[in-house]
N, CA, C and O atoms as a GROMACS GRO file, in nm:
protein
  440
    1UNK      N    1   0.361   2.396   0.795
    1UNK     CA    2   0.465   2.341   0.711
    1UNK      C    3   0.573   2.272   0.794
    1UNK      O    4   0.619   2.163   0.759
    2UNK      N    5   0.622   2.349   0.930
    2UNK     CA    6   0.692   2.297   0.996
    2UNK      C    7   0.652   2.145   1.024
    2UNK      O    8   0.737   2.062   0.991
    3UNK      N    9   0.543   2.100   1.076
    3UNK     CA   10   0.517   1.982   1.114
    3UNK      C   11   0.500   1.903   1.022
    3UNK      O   12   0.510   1.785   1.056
    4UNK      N   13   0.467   1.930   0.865
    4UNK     CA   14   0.518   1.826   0.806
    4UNK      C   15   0.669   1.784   0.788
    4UNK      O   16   0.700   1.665   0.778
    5UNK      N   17   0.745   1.867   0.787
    5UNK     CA   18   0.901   1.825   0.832
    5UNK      C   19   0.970   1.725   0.905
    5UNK      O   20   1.069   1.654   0.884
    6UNK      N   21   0.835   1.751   1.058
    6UNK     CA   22   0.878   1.728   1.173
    6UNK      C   23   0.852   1.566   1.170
    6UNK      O   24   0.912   1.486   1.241
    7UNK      N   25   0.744   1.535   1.067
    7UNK     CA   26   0.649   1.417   1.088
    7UNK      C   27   0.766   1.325   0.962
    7UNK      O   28   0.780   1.203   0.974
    8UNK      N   29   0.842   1.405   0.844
    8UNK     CA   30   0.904   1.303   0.782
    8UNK      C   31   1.004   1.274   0.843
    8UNK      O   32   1.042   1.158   0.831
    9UNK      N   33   1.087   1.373   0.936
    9UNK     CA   34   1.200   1.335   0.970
    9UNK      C   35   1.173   1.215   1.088
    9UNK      O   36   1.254   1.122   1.098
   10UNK      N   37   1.066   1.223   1.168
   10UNK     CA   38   1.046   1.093   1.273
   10UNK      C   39   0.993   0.994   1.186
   10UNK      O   40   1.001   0.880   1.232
   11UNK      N   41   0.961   1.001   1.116
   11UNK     CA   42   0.887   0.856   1.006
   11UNK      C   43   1.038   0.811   0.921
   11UNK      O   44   1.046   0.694   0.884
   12UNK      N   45   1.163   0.912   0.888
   12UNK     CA   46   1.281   0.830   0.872
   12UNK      C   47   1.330   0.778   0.971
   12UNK      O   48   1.362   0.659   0.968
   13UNK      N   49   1.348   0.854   1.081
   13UNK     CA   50   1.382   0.792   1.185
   13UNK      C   51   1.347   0.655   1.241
   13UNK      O   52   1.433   0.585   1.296
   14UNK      N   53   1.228   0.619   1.228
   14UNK     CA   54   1.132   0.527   1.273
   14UNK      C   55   1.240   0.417   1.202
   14UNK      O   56   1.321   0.341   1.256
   15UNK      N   57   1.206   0.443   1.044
   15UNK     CA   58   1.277   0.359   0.942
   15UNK      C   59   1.378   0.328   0.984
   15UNK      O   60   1.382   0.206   1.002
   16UNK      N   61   1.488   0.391   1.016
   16UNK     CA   62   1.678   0.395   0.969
   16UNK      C   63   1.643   0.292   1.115
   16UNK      O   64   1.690   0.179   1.103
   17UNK      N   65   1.578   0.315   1.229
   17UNK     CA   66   1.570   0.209   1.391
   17UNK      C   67   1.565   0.078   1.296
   17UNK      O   68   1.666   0.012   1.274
   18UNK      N   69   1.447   0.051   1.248
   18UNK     CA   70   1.426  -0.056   1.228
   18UNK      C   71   1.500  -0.127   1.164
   18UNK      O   72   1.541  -0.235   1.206
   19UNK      N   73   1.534  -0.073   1.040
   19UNK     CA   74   1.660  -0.132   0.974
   19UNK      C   75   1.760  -0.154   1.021
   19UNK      O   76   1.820  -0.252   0.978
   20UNK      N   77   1.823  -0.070   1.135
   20UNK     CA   78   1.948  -0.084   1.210
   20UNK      C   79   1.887  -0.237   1.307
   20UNK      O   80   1.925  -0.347   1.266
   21UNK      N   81   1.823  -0.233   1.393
   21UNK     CA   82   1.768  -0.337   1.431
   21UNK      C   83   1.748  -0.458   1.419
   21UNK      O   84   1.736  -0.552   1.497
   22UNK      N   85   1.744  -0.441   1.299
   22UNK     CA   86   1.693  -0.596   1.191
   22UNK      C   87   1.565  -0.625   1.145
   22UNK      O   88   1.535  -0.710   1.061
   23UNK      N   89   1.460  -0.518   1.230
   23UNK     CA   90   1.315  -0.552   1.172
   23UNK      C   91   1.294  -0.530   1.092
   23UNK      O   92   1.253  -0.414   1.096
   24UNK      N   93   1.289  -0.587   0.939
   24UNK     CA   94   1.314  -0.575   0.840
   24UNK      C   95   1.181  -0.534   0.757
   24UNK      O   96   1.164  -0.445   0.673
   25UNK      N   97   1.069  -0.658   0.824
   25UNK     CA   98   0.937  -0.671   0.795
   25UNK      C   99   0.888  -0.498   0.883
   25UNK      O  100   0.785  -0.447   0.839
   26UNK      N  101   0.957  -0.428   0.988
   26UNK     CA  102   0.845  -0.325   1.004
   26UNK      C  103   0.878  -0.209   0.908
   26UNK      O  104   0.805  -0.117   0.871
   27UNK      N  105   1.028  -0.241   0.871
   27UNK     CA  106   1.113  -0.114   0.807
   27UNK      C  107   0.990  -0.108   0.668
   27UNK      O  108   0.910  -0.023   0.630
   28UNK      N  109   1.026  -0.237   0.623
   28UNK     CA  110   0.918  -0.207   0.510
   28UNK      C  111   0.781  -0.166   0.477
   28UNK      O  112   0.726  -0.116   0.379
   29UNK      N  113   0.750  -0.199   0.578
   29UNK     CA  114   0.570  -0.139   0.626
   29UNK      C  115   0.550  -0.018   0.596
   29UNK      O  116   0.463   0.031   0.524
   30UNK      N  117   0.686   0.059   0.692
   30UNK     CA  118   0.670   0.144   0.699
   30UNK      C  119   0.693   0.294   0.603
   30UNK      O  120   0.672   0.414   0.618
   31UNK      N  121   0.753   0.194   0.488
   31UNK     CA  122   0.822   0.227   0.363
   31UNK      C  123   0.713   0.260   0.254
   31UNK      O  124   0.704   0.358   0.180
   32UNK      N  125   0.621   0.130   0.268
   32UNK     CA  126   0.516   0.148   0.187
   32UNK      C  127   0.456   0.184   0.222
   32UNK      O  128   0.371   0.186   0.133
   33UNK      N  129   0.390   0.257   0.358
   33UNK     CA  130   0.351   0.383   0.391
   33UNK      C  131   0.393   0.525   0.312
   33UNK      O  132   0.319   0.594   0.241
   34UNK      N  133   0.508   0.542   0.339
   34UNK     CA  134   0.609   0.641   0.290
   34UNK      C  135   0.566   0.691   0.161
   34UNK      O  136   0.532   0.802   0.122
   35UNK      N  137   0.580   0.526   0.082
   35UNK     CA  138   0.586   0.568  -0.055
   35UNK      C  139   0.449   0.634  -0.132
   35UNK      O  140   0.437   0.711  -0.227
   36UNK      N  141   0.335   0.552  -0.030
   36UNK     CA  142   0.203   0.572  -0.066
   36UNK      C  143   0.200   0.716  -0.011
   36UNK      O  144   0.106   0.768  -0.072
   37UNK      N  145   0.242   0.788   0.052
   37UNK     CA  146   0.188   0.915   0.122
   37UNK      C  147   0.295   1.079   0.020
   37UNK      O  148   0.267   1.189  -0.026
   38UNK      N  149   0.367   1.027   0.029
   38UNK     CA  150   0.481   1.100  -0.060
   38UNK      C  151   0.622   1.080  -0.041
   38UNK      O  152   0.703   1.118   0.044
   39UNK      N  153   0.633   0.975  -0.194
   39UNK     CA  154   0.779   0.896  -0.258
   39UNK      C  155   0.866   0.980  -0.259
   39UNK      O  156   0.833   1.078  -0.326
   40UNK      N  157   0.970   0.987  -0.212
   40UNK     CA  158   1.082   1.084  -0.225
   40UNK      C  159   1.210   1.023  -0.232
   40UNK      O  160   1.210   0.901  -0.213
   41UNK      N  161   1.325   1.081  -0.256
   41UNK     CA  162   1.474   1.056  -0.291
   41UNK      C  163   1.537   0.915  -0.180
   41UNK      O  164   1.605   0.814  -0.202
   42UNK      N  165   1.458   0.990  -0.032
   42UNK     CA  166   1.508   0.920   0.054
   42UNK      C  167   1.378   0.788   0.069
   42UNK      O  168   1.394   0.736   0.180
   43UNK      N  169   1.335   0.764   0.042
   43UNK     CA  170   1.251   0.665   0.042
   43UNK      C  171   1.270   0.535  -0.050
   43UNK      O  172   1.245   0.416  -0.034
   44UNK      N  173   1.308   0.590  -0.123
   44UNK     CA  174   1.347   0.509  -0.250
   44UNK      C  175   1.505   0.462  -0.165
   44UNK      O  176   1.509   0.350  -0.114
   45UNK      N  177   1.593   0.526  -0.157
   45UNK     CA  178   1.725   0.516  -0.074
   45UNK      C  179   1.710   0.429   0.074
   45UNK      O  180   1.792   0.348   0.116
   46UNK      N  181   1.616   0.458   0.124
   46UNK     CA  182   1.557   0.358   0.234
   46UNK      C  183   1.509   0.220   0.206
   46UNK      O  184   1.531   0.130   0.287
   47UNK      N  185   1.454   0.204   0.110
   47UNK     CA  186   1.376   0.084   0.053
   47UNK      C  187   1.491   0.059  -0.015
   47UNK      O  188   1.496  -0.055   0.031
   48UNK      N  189   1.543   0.062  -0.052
   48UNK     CA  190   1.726  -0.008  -0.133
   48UNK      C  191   1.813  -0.102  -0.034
   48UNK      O  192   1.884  -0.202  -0.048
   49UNK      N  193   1.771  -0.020   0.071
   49UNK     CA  194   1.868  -0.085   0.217
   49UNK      C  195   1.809  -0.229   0.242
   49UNK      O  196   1.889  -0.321   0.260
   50UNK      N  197   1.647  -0.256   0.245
   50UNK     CA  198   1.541  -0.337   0.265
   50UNK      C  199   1.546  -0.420   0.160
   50UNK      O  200   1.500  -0.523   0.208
   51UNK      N  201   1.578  -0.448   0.022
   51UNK     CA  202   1.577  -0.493  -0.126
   51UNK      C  203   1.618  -0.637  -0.082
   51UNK      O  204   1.727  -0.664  -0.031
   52UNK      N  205   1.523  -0.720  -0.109
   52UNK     CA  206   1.546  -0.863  -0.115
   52UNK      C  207   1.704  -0.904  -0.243
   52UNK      O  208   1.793  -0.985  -0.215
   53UNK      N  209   1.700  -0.854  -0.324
   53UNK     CA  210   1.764  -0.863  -0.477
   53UNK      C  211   1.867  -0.788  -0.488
   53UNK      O  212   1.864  -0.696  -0.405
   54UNK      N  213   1.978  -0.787  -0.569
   54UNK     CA  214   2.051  -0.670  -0.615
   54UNK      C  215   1.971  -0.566  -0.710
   54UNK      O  216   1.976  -0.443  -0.720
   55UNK      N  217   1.872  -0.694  -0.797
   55UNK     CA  218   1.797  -0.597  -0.920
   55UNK      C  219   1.710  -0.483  -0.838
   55UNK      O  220   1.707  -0.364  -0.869
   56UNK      N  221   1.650  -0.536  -0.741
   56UNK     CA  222   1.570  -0.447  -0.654
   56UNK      C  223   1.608  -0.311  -0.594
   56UNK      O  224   1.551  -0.202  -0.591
   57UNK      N  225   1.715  -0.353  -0.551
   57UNK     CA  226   1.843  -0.266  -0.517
   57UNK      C  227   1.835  -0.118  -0.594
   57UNK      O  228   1.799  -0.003  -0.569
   58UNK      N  229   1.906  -0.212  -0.729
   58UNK     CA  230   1.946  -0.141  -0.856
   58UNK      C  231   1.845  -0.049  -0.870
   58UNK      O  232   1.875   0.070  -0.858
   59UNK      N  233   1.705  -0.088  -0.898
   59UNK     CA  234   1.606  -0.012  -0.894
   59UNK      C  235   1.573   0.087  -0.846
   59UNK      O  236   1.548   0.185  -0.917
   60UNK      N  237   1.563   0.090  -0.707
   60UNK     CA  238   1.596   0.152  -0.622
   60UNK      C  239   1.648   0.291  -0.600
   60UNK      O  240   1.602   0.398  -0.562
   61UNK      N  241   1.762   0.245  -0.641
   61UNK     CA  242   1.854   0.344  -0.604
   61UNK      C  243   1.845   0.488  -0.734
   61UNK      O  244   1.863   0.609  -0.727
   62UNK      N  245   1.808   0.391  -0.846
   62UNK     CA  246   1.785   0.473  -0.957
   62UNK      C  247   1.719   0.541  -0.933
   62UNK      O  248   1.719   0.650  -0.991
   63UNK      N  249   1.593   0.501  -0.793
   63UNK     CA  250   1.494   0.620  -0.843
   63UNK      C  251   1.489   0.705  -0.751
   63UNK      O  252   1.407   0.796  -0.735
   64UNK      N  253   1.624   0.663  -0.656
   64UNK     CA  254   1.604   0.774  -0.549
   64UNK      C  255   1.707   0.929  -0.633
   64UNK      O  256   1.685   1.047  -0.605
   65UNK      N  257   1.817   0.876  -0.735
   65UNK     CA  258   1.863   0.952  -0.773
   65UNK      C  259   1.768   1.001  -0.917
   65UNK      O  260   1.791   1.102  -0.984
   66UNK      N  261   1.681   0.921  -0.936
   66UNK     CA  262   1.632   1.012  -1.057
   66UNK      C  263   1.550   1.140  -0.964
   66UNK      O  264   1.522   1.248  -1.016
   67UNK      N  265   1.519   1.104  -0.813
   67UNK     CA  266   1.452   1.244  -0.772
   67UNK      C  267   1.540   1.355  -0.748
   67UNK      O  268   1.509   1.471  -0.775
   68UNK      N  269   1.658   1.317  -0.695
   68UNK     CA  270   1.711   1.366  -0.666
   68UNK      C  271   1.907   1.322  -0.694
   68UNK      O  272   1.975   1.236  -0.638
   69UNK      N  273   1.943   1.414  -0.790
   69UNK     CA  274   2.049   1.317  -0.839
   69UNK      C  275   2.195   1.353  -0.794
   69UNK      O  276   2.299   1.309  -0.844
   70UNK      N  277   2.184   1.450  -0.681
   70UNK     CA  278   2.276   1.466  -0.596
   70UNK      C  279   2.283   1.400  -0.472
   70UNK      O  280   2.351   1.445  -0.380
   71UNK      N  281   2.196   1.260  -0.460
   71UNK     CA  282   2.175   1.177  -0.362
   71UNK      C  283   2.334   1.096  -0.318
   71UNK      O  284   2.357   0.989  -0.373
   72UNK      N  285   2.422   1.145  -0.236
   72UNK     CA  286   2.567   1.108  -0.233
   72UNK      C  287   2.574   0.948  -0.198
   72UNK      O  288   2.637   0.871  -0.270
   73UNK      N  289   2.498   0.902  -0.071
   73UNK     CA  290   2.510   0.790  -0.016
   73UNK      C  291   2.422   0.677  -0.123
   73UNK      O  292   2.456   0.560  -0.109
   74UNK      N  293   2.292   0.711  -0.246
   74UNK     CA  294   2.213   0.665  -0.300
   74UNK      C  295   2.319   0.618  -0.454
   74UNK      O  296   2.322   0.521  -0.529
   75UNK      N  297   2.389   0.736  -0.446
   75UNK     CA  298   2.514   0.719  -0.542
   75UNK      C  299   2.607   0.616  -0.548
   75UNK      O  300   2.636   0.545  -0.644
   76UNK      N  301   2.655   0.617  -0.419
   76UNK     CA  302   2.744   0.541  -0.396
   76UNK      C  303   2.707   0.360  -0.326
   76UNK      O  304   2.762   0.251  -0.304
   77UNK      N  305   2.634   0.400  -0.321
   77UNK     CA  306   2.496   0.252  -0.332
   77UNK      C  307   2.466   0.214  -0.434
   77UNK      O  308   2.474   0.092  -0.430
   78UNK      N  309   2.422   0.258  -0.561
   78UNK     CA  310   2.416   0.198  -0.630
   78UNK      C  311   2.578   0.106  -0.720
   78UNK      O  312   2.586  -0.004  -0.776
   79UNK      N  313   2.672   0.207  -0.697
   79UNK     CA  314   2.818   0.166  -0.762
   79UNK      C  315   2.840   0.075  -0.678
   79UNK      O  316   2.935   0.002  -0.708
   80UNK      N  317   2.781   0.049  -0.571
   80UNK     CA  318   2.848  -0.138  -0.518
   80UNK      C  319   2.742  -0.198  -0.549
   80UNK      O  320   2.771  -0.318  -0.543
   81UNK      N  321   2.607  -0.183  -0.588
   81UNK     CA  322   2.470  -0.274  -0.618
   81UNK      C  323   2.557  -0.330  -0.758
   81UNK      O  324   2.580  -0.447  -0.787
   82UNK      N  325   2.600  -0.198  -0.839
   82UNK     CA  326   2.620  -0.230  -0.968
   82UNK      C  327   2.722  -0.327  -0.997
   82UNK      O  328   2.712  -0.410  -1.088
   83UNK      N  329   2.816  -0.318  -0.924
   83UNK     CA  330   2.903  -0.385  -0.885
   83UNK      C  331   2.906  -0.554  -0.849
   83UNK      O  332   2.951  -0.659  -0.894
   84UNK      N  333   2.817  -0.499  -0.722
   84UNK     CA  334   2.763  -0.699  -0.681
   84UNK      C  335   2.668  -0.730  -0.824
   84UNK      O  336   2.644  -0.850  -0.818
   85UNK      N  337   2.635  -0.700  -0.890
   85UNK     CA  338   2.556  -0.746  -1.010
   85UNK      C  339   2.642  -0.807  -1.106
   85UNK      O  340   2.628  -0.911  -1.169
   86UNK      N  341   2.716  -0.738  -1.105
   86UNK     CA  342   2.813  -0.812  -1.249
   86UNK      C  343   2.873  -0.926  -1.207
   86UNK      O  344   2.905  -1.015  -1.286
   87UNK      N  345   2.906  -0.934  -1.012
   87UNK     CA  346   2.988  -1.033  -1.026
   87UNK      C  347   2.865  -1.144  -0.959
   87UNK      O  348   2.919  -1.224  -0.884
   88UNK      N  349   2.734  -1.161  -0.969
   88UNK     CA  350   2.692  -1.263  -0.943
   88UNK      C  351   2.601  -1.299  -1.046
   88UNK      O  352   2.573  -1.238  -1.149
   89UNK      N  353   2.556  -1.414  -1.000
   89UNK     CA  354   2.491  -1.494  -1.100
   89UNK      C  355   2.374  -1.465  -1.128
   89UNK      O  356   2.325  -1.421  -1.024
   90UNK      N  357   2.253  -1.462  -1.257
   90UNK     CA  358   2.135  -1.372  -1.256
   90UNK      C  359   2.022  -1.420  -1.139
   90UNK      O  360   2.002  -1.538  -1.109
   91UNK      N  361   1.963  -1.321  -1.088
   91UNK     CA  362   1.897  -1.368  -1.001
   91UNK      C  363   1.747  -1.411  -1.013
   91UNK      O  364   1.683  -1.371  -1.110
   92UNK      N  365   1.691  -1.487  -0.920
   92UNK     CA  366   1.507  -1.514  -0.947
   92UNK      C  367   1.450  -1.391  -0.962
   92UNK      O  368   1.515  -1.289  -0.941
   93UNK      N  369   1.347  -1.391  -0.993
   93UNK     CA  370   1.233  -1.269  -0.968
   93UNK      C  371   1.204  -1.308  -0.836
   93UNK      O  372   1.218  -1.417  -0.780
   94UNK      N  373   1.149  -1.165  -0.784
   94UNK     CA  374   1.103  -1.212  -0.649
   94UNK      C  375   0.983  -1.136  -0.656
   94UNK      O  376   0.959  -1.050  -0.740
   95UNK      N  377   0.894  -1.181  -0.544
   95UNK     CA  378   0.731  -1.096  -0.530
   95UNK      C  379   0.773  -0.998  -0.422
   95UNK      O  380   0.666  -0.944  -0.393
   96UNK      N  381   0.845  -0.957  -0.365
   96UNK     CA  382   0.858  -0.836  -0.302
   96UNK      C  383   0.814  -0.693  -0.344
   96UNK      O  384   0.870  -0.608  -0.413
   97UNK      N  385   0.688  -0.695  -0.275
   97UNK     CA  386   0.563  -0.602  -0.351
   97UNK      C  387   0.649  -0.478  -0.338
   97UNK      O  388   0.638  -0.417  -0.444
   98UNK      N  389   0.743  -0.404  -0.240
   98UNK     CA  390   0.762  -0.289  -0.217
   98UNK      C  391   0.813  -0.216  -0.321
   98UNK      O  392   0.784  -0.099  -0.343
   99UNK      N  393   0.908  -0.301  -0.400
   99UNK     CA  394   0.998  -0.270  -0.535
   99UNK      C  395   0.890  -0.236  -0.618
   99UNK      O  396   0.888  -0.134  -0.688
  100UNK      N  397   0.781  -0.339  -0.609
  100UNK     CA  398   0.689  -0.299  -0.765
  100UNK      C  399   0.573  -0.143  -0.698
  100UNK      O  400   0.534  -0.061  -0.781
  101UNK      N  401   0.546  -0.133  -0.592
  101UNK     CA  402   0.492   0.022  -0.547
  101UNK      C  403   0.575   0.092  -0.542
  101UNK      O  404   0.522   0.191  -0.491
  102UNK      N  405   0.732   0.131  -0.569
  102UNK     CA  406   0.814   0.189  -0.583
  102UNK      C  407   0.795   0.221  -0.727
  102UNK      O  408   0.768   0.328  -0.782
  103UNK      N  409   0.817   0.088  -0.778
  103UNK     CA  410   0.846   0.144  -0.950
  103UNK      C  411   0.717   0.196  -1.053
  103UNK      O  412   0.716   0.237  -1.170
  104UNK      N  413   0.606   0.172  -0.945
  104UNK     CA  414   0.442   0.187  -1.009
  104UNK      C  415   0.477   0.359  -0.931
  104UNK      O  416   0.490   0.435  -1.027
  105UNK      N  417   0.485   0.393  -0.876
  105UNK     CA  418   0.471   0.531  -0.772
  105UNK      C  419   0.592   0.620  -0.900
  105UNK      O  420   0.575   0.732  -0.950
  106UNK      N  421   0.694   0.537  -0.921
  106UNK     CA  422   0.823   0.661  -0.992
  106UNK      C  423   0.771   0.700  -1.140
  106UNK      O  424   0.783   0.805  -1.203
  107UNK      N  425   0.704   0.565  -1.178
  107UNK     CA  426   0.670   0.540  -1.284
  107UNK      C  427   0.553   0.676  -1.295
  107UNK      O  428   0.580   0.759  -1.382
  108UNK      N  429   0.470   0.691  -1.241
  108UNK     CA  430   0.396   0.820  -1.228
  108UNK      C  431   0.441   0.918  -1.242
  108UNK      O  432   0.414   0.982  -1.343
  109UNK      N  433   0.557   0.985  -1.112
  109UNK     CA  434   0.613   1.087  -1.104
  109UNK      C  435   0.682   1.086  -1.197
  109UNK      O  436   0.751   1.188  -1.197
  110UNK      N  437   0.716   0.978  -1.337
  110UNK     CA  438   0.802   1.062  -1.445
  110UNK      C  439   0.720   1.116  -1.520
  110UNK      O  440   0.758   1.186  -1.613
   0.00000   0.00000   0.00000
């Protein structure tokens, strides 16, 4: 049990590098790994950071708090997503597959 612990906390880790970094394209790779292996609060909260969109964002963040809805930083992420939404203009759709294996993966777990 321990080493599965051991293996999510270096697979966030991996994540939060890349994103800090700018590799944006590995953060996500590695996301949809994540999500495919087991979607969780922080995954969804990770992939929010990565969100081409605000809507994506928005998404996002919802579903890191629908896992978990004491998510503080996922919280307070979404109240500025929600925020930049109202004050911009509606946005394109985008094909950014990660949002739609996010919302196909939550969409399950409800």
């Amino acid at each position: 049990m321990s080493a599965q612990i051991f293996d999510s906390v270096d697979e966030y880790y991996a994540i939060e590098v890349a994103i800090k970094n700018g590799d944006l394209a590995y953060a996500r790779e590695l996301l949809r790994l994540a999500h495919l292996a087991a979607p969780s609060a922080e995954t969804f909260y990770l992939s929010a950071q990565v969100a081409t969109t605000t809507s994506q964002r928005i998404t996002l963040l919802q579903g890191a708090l629908s896992l978990k809805p004491d998510h503080a930083k996922a919280a307070l992420a979404l109240e500025q997503a929600q925020r930049e939404a109202e004050k911009a203009p509606a946005e394109v759709k985008s094909t950014f597959s990660l949002a739609r294996i996010s919302q196909a993966i939550f969409a399950r777990l409800s």
